[in-house]
C-alpha positions in Angstrom: -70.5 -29.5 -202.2 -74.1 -29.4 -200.5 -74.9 -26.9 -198.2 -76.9 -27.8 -195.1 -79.3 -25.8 -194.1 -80.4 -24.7 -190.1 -82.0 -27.9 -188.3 -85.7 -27.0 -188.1 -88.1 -28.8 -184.9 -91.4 -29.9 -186.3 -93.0 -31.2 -183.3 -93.7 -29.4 -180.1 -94.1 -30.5 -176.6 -96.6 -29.5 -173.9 -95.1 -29.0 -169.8 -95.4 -32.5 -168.5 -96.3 -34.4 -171.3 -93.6 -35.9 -173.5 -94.2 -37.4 -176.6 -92.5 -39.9 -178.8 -92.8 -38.5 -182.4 -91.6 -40.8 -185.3 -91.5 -41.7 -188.8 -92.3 -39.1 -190.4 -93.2 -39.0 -193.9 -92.9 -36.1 -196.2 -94.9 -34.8 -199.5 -95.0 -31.6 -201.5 -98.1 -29.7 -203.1 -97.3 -30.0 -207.0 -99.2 -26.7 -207.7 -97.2 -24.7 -205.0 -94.0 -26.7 -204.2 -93.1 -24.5 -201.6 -96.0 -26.1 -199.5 -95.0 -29.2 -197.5 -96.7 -31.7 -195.3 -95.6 -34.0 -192.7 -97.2 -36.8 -191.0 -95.7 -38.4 -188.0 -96.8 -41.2 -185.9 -96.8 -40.9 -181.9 -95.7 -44.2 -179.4 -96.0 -42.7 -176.2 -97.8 -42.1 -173.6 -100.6 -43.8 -176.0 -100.5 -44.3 -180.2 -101.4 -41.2 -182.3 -101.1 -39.5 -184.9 -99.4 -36.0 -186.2 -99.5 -33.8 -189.3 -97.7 -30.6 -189.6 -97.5 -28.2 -192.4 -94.9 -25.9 -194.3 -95.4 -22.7 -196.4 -91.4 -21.9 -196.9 -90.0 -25.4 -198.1 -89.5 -27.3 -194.5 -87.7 -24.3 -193.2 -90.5 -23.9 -190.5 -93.8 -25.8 -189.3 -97.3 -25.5 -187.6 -99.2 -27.9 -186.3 -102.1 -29.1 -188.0 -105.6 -31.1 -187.2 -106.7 -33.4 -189.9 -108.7 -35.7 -187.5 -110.7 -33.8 -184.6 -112.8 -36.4 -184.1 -112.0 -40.3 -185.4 -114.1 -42.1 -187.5 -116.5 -44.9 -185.4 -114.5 -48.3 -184.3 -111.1 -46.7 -184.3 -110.0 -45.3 -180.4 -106.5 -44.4 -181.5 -104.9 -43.6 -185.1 -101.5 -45.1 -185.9 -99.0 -44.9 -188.7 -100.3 -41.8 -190.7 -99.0 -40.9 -194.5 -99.7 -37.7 -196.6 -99.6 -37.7 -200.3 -100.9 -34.8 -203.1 -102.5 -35.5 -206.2 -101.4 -33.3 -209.1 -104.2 -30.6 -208.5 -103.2 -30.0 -205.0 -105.6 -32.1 -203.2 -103.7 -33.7 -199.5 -104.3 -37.1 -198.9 -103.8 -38.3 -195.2 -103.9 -41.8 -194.6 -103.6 -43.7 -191.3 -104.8 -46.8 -189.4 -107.3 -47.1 -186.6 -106.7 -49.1 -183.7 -109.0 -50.3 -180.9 -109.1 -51.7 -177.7 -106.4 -52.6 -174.9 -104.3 -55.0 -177.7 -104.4 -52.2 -180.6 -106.2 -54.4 -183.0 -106.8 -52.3 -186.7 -110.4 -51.7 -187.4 -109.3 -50.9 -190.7 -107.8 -48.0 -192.6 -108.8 -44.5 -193.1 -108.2 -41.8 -195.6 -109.6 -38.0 -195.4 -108.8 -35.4 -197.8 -107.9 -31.7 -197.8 -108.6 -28.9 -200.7 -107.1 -25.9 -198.7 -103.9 -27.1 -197.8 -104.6 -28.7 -194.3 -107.4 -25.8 -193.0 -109.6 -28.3 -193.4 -110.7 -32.1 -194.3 -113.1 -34.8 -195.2 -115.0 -36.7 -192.7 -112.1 -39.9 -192.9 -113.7 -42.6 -195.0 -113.0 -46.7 -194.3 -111.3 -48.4 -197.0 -109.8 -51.1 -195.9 -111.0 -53.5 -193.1 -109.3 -55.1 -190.4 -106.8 -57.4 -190.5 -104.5 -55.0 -192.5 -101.3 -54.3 -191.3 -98.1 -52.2 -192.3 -100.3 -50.2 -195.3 -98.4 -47.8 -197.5 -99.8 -45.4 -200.1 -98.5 -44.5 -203.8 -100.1 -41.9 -205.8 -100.0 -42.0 -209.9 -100.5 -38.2 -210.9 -101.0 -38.7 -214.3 -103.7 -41.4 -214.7 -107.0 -40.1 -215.0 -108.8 -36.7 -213.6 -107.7 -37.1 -210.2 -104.6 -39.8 -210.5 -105.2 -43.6 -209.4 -104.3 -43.8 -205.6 -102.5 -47.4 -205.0 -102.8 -49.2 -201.6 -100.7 -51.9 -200.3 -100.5 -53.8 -197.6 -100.1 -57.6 -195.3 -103.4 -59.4 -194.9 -103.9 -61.2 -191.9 -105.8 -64.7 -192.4 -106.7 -65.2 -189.3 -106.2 -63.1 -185.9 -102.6 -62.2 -185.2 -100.8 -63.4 -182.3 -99.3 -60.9 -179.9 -95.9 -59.4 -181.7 -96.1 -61.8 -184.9 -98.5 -63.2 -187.7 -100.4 -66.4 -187.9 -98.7 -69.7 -189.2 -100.6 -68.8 -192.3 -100.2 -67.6 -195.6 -100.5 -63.8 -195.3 -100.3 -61.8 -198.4 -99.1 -58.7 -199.3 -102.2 -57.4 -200.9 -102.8 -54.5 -203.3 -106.2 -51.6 -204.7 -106.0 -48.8 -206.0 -109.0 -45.8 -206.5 -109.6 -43.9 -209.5 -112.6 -41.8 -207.9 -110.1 -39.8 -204.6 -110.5 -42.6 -202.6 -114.5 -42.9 -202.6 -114.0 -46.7 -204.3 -111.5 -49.1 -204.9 -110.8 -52.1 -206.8 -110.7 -55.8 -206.0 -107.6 -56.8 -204.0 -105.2 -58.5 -206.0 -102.1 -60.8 -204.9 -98.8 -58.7 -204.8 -96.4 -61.7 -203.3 -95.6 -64.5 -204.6 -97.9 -67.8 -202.9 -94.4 -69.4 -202.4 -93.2 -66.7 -200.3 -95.3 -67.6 -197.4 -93.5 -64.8 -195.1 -93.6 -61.8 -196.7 -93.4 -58.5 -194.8 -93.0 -54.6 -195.0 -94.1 -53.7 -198.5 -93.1 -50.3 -200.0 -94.9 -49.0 -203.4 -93.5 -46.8 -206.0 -94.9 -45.6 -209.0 -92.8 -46.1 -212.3 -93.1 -45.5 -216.0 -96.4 -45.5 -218.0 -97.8 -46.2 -214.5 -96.6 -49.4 -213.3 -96.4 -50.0 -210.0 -93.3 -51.9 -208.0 -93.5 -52.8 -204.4 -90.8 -54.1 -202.9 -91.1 -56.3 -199.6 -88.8 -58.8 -197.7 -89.1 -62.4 -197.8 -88.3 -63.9 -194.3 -87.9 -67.2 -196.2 -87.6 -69.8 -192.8 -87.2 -67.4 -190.0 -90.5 -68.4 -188.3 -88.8 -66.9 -184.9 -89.8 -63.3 -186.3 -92.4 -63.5 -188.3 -94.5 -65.4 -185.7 -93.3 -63.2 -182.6 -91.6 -66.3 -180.8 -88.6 -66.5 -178.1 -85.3 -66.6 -179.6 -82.2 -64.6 -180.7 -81.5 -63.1 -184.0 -82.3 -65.2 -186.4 -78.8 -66.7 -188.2 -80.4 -67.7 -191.6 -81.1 -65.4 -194.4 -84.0 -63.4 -195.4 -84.7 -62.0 -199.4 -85.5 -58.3 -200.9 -88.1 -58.9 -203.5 -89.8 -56.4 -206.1 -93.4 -57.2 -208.0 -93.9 -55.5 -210.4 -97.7 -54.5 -212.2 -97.0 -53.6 -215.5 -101.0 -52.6 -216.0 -101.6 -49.9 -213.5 -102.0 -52.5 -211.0 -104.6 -54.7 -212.0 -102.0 -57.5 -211.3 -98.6 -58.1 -210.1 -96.0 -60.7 -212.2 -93.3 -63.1 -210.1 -91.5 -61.0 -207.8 -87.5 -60.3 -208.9 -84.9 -61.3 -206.4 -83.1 -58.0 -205.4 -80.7 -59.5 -202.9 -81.6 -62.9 -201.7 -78.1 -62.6 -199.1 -79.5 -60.5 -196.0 -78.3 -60.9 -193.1 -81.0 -60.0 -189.8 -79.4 -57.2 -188.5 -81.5 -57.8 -184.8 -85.0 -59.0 -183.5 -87.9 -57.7 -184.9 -91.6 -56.5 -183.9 -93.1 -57.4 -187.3 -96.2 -57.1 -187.1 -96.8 -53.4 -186.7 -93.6 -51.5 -186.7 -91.0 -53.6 -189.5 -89.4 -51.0 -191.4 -89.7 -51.2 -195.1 -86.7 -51.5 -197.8 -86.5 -48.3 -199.6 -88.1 -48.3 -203.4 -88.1 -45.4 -205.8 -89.0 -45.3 -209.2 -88.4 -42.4 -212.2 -90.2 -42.3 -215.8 -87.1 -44.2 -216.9 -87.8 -47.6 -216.6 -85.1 -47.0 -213.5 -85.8 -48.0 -210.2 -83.6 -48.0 -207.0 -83.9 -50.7 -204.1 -82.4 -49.6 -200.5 -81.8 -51.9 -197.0 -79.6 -52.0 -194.4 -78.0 -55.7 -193.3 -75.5 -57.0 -190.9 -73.4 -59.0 -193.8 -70.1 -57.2 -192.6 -70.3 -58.0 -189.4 -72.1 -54.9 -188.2 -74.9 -52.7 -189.9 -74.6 -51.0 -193.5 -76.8 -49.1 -196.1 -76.9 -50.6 -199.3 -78.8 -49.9 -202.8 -79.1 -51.1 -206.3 -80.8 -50.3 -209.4 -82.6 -51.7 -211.9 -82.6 -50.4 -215.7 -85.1 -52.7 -216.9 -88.3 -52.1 -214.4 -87.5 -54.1 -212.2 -86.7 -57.2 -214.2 -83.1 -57.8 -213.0 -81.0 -56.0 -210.4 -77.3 -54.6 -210.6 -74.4 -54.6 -208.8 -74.4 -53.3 -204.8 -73.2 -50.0 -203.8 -72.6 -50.0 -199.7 -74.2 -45.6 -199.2 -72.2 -45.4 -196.3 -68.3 -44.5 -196.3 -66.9 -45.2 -193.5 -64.5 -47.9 -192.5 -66.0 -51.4 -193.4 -66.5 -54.0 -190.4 -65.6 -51.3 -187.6 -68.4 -52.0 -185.8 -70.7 -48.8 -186.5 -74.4 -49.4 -187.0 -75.8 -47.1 -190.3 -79.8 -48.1 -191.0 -83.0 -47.0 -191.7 -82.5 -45.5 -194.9 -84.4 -43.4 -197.0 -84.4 -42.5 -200.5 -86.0 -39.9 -202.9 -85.6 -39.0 -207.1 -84.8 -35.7 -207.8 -85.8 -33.8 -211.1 -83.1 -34.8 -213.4 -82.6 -38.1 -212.1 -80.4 -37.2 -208.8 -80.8 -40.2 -206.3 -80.9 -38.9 -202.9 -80.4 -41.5 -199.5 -80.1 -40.6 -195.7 -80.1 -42.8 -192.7 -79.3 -43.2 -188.9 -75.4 -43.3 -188.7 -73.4 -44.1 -185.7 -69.4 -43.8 -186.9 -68.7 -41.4 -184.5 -69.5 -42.9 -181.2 -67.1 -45.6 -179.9 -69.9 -47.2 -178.0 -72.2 -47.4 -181.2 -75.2 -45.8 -179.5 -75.7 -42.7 -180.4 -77.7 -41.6 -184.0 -76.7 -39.4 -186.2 -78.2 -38.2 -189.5 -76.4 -38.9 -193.0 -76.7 -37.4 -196.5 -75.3 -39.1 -199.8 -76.5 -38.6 -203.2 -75.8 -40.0 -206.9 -75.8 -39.1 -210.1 -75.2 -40.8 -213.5 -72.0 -41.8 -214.2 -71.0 -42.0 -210.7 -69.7 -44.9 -209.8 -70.6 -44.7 -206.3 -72.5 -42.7 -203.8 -70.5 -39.2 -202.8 -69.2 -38.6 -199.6 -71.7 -38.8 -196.6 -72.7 -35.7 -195.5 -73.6 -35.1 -191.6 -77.2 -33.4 -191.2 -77.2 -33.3 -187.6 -75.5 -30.8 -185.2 -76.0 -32.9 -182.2 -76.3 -37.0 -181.9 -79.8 -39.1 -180.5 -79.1 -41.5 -177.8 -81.2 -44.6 -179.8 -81.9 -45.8 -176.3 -84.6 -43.1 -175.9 -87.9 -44.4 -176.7 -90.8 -47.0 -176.2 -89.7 -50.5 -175.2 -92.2 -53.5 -175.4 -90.9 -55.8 -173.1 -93.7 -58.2 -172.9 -93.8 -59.3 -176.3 -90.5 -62.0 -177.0 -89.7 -60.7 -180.2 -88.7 -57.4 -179.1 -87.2 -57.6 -175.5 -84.2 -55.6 -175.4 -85.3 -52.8 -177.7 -86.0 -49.1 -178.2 -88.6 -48.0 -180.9 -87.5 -45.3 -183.3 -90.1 -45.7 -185.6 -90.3 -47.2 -188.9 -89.0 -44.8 -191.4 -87.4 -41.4 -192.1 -88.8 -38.8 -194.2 -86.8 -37.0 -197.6 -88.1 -35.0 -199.8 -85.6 -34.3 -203.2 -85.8 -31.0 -205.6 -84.0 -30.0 -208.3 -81.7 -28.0 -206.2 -81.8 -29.6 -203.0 -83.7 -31.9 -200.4 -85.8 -31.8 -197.2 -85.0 -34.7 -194.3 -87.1 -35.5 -191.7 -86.2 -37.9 -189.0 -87.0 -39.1 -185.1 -84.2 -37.4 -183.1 -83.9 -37.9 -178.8 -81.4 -34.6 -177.9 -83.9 -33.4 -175.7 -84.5 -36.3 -174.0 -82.8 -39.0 -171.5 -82.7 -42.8 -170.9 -85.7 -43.7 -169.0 -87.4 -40.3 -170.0 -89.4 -41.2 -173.5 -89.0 -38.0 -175.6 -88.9 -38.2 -179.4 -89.3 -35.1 -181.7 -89.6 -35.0 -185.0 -86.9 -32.1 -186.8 -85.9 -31.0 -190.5 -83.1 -30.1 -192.1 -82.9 -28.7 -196.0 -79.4 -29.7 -198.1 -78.9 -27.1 -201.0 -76.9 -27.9 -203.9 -75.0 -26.7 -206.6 -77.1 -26.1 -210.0 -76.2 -29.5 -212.0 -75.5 -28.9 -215.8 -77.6 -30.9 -217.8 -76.2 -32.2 -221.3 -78.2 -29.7 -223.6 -75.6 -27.0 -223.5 -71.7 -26.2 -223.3 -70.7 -29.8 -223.2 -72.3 -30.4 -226.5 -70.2 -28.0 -228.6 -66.7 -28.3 -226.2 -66.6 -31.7 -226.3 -67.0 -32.3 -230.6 -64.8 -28.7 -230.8 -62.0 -30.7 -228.9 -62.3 -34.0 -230.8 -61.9 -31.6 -234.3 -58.7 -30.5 -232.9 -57.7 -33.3 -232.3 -58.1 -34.7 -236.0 -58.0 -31.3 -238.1 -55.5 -29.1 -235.7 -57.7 -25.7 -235.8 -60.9 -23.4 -237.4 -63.7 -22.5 -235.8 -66.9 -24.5 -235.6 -70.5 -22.9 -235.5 -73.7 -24.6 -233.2 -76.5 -24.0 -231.9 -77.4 -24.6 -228.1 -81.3 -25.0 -227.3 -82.4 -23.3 -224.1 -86.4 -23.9 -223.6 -87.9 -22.3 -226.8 -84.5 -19.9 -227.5 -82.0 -21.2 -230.0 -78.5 -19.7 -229.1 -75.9 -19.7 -232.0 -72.5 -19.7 -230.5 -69.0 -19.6 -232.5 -66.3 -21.6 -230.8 -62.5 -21.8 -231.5 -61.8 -25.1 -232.0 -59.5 -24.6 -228.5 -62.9 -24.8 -226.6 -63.4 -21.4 -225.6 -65.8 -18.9 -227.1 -64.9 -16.6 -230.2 -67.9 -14.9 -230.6 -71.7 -14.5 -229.7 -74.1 -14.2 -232.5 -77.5 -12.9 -231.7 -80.4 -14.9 -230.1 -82.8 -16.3 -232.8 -86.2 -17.1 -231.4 
């Protein structure tokens, strides 16, 4: 059963000026695991950007300043992420934006070898016209790991709230040097997919690199930022997939070509992005939420074959299907050992489906579904506290929370991060930023016990009794162990090294 740990605030407000802190984004230092950054992005009173830092595993946080001056062209930073390469070095990413309509100048990237004390002067590597860029880093290519960039090109200058009638790519590069070069950009969507959006990158086996992104397929309504309601059609989750470190991407794989638009979307700065993680297995896992039961749900599926083709759908959330209680946003993280970790924003326990809280579910191999949802919140977010955009047609109506939430999995646990309002009101924009850690139980890999019960029972079974004699390996230690043929130990023989 997991055990939740205290709810910890990150962010902290000065008298008079509230903030709206959200999507956050979480990475730990390799070479000191215990050391965690978090960046966060900031909607009101004007963009910005956060990063916080943690010596005690997210149990507590302090405020750092990666940016005291920004780079020439950019007024304002927007949508920051942090990443470590395997020597410890922090990567913090984020976008600049100038004048009154936010345009990006482009996208920056400064680096940190003391563990946020200091950084780089930000260096430009990506010009304008990018929008929604994400970061992956691949630890083991090279001296410093090859740092992958993805992200929508704009053709030609966006319209307020939407893309161009263009074709827009999701683009990719990636930087074998820190960040101080990168490679040509290639095509990551397909050219028939003329309305991609939101790309996510994870890092897989022998270095490939997936990115997942939606295809909006006809729904010209959101992509282009135009008056209307929800759109009724369809839109698709699609992986690519580079099976040469990136140098290029194949056809994308359909992951679920049946979404249903859960509402209106802002797309051109602030679409979420599906949920992609990858393991050294081949294995990768694909998370959304849709409205295809009527209201919203949290769903996932995995691949075994990198990305090739797709199983079946497993809904995360366990409530009561079609009740009318909104679960989205997810998030989802690979633990050591292969433990799939998800949260999201869940609403089952308000009758008026307004009010956030934060869920935990996890699974494991063999499972044949996600375990029971887990509540990591001790209090609920009114998710009508936060910046509204009324004078744009695609997102009349709503409240920004943000783009993502942040999780972190370990061996023996996780850290979540998400955008919660409990210290706010309606009309009053105040969004902070808070923690919480989930321990749980030590999982039992298959190199022990299980290995010499399960035979010893199968020989009673078919020769009724003895003893049997094996060997369990723990790290370098061989343990010889006698069993009765009952299951249960006879004897211990000495350790032989």
């Amino acid at each position: 059963m997991p055990q939740l740990g205290e709810e910890a605030p990150v962010t902290a407000e000065k008298a008079g000026q509230p903030l709206a802190h959200n999507s956050p984004t979480l990475a730990a230092d390799p070479t000191e695991p215990r050391f965690v950054a978090l960046a966060s992005r900031v909607d009101n009173p004007d963009f910005s950007c956060m990063l916080h830092l943690s010596g005690d595993r997210g149990r507590s946080w302090v405020p750092s300043t990666p940016l005291p001056k920004l780079p020439a062209g950019a007024d304002k930073c927007y949508a920051p992420e942090v990443a470590f390469d395997r020597n410890g070095l922090l990567y913090f990413m984020f976008v600049g934006l100038s004048g009154l309509g936010n345009h990006p100048t482009g996208v920056f990237l400064a680096t940190s070898a003391d563990r946020g004390r200091t950084f780089s002067a930000p260096r430009n590597v990506l010009g304008p016209r990018v929008y929604m860029p994400r970061m992956a880093l691949d630890p083991e290519y090279g001296r410093q790991g090859r740092i992958h960039l993805v992200w929508v090109h704009a053709r030609a200058a966006p319209t307020t709230g939407g893309f161009p009638p263009t074709d827009n790519p999701i683009l990719a590069a990636h930087s074998d040097d820190g960040g101080r070069s990168f490679s040509k950009p290639v095509r990551v969507s397909d050219k028939s997919r003329r309305r991609a959006v939101a790309p996510a990158p994870a890092v897989g086996r022998s270095g490939s690199i997936h990115v997942a992104y939606y295809d909006l397929g006809d729904d010209a309504r959101d992509y282009e930022g135009l008056e209307g309601p929800a759109w009724d059609g369809t839109w698709s989750l699609i992986v690519a997939t580079s099976a040469d470190r990136g140098a290029s991407f194949g056809r994308g794989a359909v992951v679920d070509g049946g979404l249903i638009p859960p509402e209106r979307i802002m797309v051109i700065f602030t679409t979420p992005p599906p949920a992609l993680v990858a393991d050294g297995k081949a294995r990768l896992w694909a998370g959304w939420w849709d409205a295809r039961n009527g209201d919203w749900d949290v769903f996932v599926r995995r691949s075994l074959d990198g990305g090739r083709s797709w199983g079946p759908t497993l809904r995360v959330n366990d409530d009561r299907r079609g009740n009318g209680r909104h679960q989205y946003l997810p998030q989802l993280a690979i633990a050591p050992g292969g433990r799939l970790d998800a949260i999201f924003y869940d609403r089952r326990s308000d009758d008026e489906n307004l009010r956030n809280h934060v869920s935990y579910a996890s699974w494991h191999d063999g499972a044949r579904g996600f375990s029971s949802n887990r509540r990591l919140t001790s209090e609920a977010s009114d998710s009508r506290i936060g910046p509204t955009f009324e004078s744009l047609a695609s997102s009349a109506g709503l409240y920004e929370l943000g783009g993502r939430l942040g999780l972190l999995a370990r061996r023996d646990g996780a850290v979540a991060a998400w955008a919660d309002t409990r210290n706010g009101e309606v009309g009053f924009i105040r969004q902070d930023v808070v923690t919480a850690s989930v321990s749980l139980p030590r999982q039992r890999n298959g190199s022990g016990w299980e290995r010499i019960v399960l035979p010893a029972l199968l020989c009673v079974l078919f020769f009724g009794g003895g003893w049997v004699r094996a060997r369990v390996r723990r790290g370098r230690a061989q343990r010889h162990v006698r069993f009765a043929l009952t299951g249960f130990p006879a004897e211990r023989l000495p350790e032989r090294e």
